[in-house]
VEXLO-851417 format. One record per residue (C-alpha): residue in three letters; x, y negated, z negated. Coordinates in steps of 0.2 Angstrom, whole numbers, padded with zeros to 4 digits, always signed. Layout:
# residues N
ALAXYZ...
***
This chain:
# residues 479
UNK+0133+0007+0095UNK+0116+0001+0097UNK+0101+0011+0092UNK+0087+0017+0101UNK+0076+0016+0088UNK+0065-0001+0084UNK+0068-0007+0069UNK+0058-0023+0072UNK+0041-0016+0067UNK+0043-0007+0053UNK+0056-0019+0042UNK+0042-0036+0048UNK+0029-0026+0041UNK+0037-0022+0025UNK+0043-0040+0024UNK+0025-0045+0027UNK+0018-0031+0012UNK+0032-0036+0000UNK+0035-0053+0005UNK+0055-0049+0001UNK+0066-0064-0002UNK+0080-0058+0011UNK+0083-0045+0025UNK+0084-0026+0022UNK+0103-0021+0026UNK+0109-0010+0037UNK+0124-0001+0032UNK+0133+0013+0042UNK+0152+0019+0038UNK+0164+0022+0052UNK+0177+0037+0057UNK+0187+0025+0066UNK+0191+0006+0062UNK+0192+0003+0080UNK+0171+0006+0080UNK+0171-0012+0072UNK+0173-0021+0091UNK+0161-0012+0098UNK+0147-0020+0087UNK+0139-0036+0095UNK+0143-0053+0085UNK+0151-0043+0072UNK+0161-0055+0059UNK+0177-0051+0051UNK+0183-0057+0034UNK+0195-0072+0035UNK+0200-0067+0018UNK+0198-0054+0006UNK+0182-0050+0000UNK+0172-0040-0010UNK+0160-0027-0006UNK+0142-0036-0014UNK+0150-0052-0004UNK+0147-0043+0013UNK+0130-0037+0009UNK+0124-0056+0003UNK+0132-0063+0019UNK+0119-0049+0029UNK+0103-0050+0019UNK+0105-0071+0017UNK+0114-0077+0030UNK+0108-0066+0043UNK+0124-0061+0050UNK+0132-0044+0055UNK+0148-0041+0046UNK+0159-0027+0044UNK+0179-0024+0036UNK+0190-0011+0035UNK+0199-0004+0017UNK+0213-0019+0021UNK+0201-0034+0020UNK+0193-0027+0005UNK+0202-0038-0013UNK+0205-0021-0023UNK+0204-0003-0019UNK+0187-0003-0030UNK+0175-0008-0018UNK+0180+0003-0004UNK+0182+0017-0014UNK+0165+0017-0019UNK+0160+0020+0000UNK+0175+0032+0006UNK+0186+0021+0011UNK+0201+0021-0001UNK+0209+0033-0015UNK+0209+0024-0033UNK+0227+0023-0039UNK+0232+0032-0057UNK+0231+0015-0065UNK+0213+0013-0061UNK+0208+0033-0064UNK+0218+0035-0081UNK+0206+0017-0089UNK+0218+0008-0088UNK+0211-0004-0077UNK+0194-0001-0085UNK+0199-0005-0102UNK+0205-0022-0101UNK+0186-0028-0099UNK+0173-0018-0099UNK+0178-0001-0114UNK+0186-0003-0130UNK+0197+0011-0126UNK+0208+0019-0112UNK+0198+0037-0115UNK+0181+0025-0112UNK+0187+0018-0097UNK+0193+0037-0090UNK+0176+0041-0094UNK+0169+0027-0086UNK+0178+0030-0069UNK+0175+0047-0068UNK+0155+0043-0073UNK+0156+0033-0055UNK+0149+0041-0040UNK+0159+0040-0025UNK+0159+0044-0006UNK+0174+0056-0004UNK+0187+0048+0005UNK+0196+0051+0020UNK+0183+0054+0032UNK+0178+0036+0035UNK+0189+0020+0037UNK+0177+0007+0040UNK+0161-0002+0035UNK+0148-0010+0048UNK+0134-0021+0039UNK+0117-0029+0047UNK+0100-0033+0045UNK+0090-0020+0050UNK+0079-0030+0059UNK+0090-0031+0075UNK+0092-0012+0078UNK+0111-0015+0078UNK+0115+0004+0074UNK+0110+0019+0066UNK+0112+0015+0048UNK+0118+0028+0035UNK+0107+0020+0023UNK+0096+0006+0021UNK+0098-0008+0006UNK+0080-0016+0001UNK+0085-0031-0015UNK+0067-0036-0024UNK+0061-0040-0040UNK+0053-0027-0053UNK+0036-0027-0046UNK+0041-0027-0028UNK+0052-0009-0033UNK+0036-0002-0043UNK+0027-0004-0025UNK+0041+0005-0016UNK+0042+0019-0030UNK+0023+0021-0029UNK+0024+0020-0009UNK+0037+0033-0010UNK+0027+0044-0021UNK+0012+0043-0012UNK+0016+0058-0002UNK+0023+0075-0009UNK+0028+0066-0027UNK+0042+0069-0038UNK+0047+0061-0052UNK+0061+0047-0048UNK+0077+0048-0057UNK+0089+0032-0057UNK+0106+0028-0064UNK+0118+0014-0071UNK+0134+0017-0071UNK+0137-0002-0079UNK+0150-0011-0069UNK+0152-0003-0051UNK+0135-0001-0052UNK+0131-0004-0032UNK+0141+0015-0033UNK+0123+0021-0040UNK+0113+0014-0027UNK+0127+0017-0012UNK+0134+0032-0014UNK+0120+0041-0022UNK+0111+0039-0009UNK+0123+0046+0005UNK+0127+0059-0005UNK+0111+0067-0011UNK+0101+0060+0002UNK+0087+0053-0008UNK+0081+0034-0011UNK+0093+0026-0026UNK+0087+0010-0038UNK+0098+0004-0049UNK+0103-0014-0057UNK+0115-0024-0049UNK+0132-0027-0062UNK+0138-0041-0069UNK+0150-0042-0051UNK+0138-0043-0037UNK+0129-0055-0046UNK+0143-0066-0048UNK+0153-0064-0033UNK+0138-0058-0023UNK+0125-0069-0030UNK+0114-0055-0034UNK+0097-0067-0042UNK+0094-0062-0062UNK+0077-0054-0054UNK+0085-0043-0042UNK+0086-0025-0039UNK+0092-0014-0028UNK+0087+0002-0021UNK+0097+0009-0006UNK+0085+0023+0004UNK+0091+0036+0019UNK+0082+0029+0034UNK+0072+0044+0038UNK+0062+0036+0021UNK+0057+0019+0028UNK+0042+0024+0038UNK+0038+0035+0023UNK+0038+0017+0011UNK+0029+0009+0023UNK+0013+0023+0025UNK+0011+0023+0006UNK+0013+0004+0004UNK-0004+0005+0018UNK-0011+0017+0009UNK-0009+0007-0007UNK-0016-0009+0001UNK-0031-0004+0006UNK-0032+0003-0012UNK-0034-0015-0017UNK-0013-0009-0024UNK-0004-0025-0015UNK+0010-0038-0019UNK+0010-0050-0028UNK+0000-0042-0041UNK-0015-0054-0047UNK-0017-0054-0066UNK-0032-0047-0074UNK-0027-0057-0090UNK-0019-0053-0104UNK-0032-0059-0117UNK-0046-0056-0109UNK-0059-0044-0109UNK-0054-0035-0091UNK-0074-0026-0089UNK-0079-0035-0075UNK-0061-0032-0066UNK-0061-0013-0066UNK-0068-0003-0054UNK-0088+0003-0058UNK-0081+0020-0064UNK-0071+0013-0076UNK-0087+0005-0087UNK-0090+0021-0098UNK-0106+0034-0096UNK-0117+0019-0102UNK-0116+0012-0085UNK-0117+0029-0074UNK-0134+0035-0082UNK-0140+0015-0078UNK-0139+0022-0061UNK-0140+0040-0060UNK-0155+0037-0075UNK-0161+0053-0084UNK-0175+0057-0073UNK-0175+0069-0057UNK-0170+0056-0046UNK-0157+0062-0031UNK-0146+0046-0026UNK-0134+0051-0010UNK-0122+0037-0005UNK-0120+0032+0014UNK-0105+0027+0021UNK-0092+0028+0035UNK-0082+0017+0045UNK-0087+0000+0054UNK-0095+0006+0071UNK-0099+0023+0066UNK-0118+0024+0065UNK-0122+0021+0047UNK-0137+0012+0050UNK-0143+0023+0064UNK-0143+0039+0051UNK-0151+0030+0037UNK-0166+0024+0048UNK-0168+0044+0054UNK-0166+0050+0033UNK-0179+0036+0029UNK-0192+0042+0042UNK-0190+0058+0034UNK-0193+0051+0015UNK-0178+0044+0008UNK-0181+0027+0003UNK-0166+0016+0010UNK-0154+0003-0003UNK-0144-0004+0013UNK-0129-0014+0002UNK-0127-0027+0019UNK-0143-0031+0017UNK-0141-0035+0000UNK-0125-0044+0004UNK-0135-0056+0016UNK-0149-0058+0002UNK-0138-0063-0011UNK-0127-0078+0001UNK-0145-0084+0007UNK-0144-0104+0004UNK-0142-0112-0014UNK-0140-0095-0021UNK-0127-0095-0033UNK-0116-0084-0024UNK-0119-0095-0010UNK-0115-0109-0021UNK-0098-0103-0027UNK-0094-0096-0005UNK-0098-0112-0001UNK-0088-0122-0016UNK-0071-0111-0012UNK-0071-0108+0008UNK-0082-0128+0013UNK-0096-0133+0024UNK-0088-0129+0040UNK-0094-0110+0037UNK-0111-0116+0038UNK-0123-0114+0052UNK-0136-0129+0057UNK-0148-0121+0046UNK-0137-0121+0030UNK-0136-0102+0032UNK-0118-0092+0032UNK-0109-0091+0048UNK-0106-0074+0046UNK-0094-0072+0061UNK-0083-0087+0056UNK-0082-0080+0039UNK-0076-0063+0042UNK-0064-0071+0055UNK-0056-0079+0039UNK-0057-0065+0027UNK-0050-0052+0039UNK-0033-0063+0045UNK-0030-0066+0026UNK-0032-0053+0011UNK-0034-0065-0003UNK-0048-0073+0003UNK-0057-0059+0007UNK-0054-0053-0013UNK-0060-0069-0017UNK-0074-0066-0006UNK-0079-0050-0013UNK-0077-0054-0031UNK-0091-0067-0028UNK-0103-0056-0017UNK-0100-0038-0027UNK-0106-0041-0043UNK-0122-0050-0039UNK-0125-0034-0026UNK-0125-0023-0040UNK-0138-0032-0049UNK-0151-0030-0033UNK-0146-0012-0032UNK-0150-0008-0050UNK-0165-0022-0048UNK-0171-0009-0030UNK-0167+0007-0040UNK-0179+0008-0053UNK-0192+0000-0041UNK-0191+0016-0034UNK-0187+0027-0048UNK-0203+0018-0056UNK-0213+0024-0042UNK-0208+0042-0039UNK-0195+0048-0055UNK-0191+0065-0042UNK-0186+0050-0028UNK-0172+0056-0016UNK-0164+0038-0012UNK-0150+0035-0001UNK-0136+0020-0003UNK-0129+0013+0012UNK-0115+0008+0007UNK-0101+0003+0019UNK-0086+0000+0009UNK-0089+0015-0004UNK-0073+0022-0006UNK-0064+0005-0006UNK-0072-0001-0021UNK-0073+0015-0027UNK-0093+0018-0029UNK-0093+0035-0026UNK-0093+0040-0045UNK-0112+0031-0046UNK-0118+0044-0033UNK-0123+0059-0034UNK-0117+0067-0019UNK-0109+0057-0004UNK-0113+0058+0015UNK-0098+0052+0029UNK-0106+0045+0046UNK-0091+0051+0056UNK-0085+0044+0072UNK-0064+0045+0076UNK-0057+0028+0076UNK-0054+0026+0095UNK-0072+0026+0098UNK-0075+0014+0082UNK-0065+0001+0093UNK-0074+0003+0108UNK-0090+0001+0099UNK-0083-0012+0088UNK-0078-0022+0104UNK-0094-0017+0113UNK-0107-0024+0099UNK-0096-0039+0092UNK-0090-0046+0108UNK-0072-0047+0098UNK-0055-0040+0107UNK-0046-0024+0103UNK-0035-0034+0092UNK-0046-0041+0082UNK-0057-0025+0081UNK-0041-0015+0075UNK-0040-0028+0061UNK-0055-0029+0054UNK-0053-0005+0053UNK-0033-0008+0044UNK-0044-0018+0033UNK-0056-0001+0026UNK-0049+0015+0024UNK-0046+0024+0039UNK-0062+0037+0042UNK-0050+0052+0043UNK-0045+0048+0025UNK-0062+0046+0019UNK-0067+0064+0028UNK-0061+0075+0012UNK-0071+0066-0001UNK-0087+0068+0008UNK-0102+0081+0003UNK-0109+0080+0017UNK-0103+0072+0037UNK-0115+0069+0049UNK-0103+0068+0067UNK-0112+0053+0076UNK-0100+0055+0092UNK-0111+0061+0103UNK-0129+0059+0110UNK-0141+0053+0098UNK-0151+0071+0100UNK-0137+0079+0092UNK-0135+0067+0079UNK-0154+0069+0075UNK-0152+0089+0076UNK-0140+0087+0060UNK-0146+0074+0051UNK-0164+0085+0050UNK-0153+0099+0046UNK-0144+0089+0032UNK-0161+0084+0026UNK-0166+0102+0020UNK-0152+0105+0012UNK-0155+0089+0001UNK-0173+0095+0000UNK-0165+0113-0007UNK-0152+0102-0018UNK-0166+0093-0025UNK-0177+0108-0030UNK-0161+0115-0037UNK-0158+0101-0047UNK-0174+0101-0054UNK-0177+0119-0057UNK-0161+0117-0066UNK-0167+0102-0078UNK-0181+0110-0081UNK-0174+0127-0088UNK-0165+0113-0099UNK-0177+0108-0105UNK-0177+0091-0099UNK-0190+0079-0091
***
């Protein structure tokens, strides 16, 4: 009965991306009740029990369970999976009525309103958490709070979207999540009834979405795609009452802002970026010995974190002296150490160094603009598409280099492991996906003769862009 597929991996990194409250069930429906034994450390009911009951004794107490139509307290909950017929009592309103409609018609209506498996086929129910690959599981059952669902909604919709459709039967409604999901094969969310959170103990801030387990690793690729969007649970608050400006993304602040950078003259301003390791710097020396004055944002990054600084003031305030070195300087290694083993601190860290950054490169940028308005200035900016600077650029340039030899290098130059090297690259966008919003990639692979051979073509295509641009502006009528 065991699977060969690990389930370990995928359901601890969702755990860790969600932070979920209890395990992700494991549910499969057997043909025969007999299949029940052959489950390791399966539990049996004592008593009777109800459906929601077995799913909280999984996702809470970490046990495997599973019951055939007999344990179950009334044919409701295992007709609901396939397991037993309703009697006429129950399909006329009968039963219905005497709660939960005014009328016998309501109730008829109700139960017919009720997905359900069709029944005969299976006479059993096994139930696990899905972290001990105990079988192959018809569906999986994720319980999580409103903002943890949005995330899986969003991570599902990541890749070829659709609009989501969810339903609420009322009472019964685990039937919504359940068999909704077996029988169209898509992810189900609905609100747990009035039952499971009584007899299943269901929290007032649970949902429940059940998914087909071919879409668990689909989940988890969005919810990574999302993360290193700056997308991530639990969502930090951007304050209700507050103005939000300075927590938006540059592209968000209005036109005002984007002709403070891009200006009104002829000035030509490319953005550099590409992964760690990838030969950004070796690129932007080779453009700058052809002309192009260089903004490099690391440097700017160490300027503005050099001692008594403010933002070295308020690094120091929140992280403490011991990432100090002798001199009083950031210890830059110990730093990203921290920030890469833990997300929130490096946001924090970013909020403090990003903004004053942006004040040296508008501070650099009409230096150079002052000096030659027709100036062709290059940005090396290393985490461009994460903070989502591209829209202040002109026209953007990729250093490319595929993310194996990014490792190597990374390992090579740091003197860090493979571990640590593969941390710090989940922590940017993976180059591949930065590849389609690129003007312009420079393939740094190779030898550094090749690299030069491009990089002195790319440069008379800026030169053409440039004249373009201004030929253009002119005709315009602007200056």
């Amino acid at each position: 009965m065991n699977t060969d597929r690990d389930w370990e991996r995928p359901v601890r990194r969702l755990e860790q991306l969600l932070r979920l409250r209890s395990f992700p069930v494991a549910l499969r429906l057997l043909e025969r009740r007999e299949e029940l034994g052959e489950i390791p450390y399966i539990r049996r009911p004592s008593g009777k029990v109800t459906l929601c009951q077995l799913i909280t004794q999984v996702r809470t107490f970490d046990w495997t369970v599973g019951a055939d139509r007999d344990d179950f307290i009334s044919p409701i909950c295992p007709s609901v999976i396939g397991l037993a017929h309703l009697p006429e009592f129950v399909r006329d309103g009968t039963f219905r009525s005497i709660v939960w409609t005014r009328t016998r018609q309501d109730g008829k209506k109700y139960e017919e309103a009720i997905p359900r498996i069709p029944p005969g086929r299976y006479e059993a129910v096994a139930l696990a958490p899905l972290v001990y690959n105990p079988f192959d599981p018809h569906m999986i059952l994720i319980y999580a709070n409103p903002a943890q669902m949005i995330l899986i909604i969003n991570a599902l919709q990541f890749e070829d979207y659709e609009v989501m459709r969810f339903f609420c039967v009322g009472e019964t409604s685990c039937a919504d999540a359940l068999a909704r999901c077996h029988l169209d094969g898509k992810p189900s969310l609905t609100i747990p009834c009035y039952g499971e959170r009584r007899y299943g103990h269901t929290q007032d801030d649970e949902l429940v979405m059940a998914l087909p387990p071919s879409d668990l690793e689909r989940v988890l690729r969005g919810l990574e795609a999302l993360y290193r969007r700056g997308v991530r649970y639990p969502i930090s608050h951007a304050g209700a009452v507050l103005d939000p400006t300075d927590a938006f993304p540059p592209s968000y602040k209005g036109l005002s802002h984007l002709e403070l950078i891009r200006g009104k003259d002829n000035r030509l301003l490319i953005g550099l970026t590409g992964g760690i390791a990838s030969g950004k710097s070796t690129v932007a020396k080779m453009l700058e010995e052809m002309g192009a004055p260089v903004i490099d944002f690391d440097v700017l990054s160490r300027a503005v974190v050099e001692p008594e600084r403010p933002a070295w003031k308020e690094i120091v305030g929140y992280f403490g002296e011991g990432i100090l070195l002798e001199d009083r300087t950031l210890d830059r290694k110990r730093l990203s150490q921290i920030v890469f083993r833990d997300p929130e601190k490096r946001k924090k860290l970013e909020a403090i160094i990003h903004p004053r950054v942006n004040e040296e490169f508008i501070r650099l940028l009409e230096e150079h603009t002052r000096r030659d308005p027709n100036a062709i200035i290059l940005g090396v900016v290393p985490l461009l598409f994460e903070v989502n600077l591209q829209p202040l650029f002109h026209k953007v340039l990729l250093v490319y280099v595929p993310p194996e030899v990014q490792i190597q290098r990374l390992m090579e130059r740091d003197g860090i492991s493979r571990e640590m090297a593969e941390r710090i690259l989940q922590a940017q966008w993976p180059i591949d996906e930065k590849r389609p919003y690129a003007d312009f990639v420079i393939d740094n692979t190779g030898p550094l003769e090749e690299t030069r051979r491009q990089v002195e073509k790319l440069w008379e295509n800026i030169l053409d862009l440039q004249r373009r641009r201004m030929e253009e502006r002119e005709k315009s009528g602007c200056r």
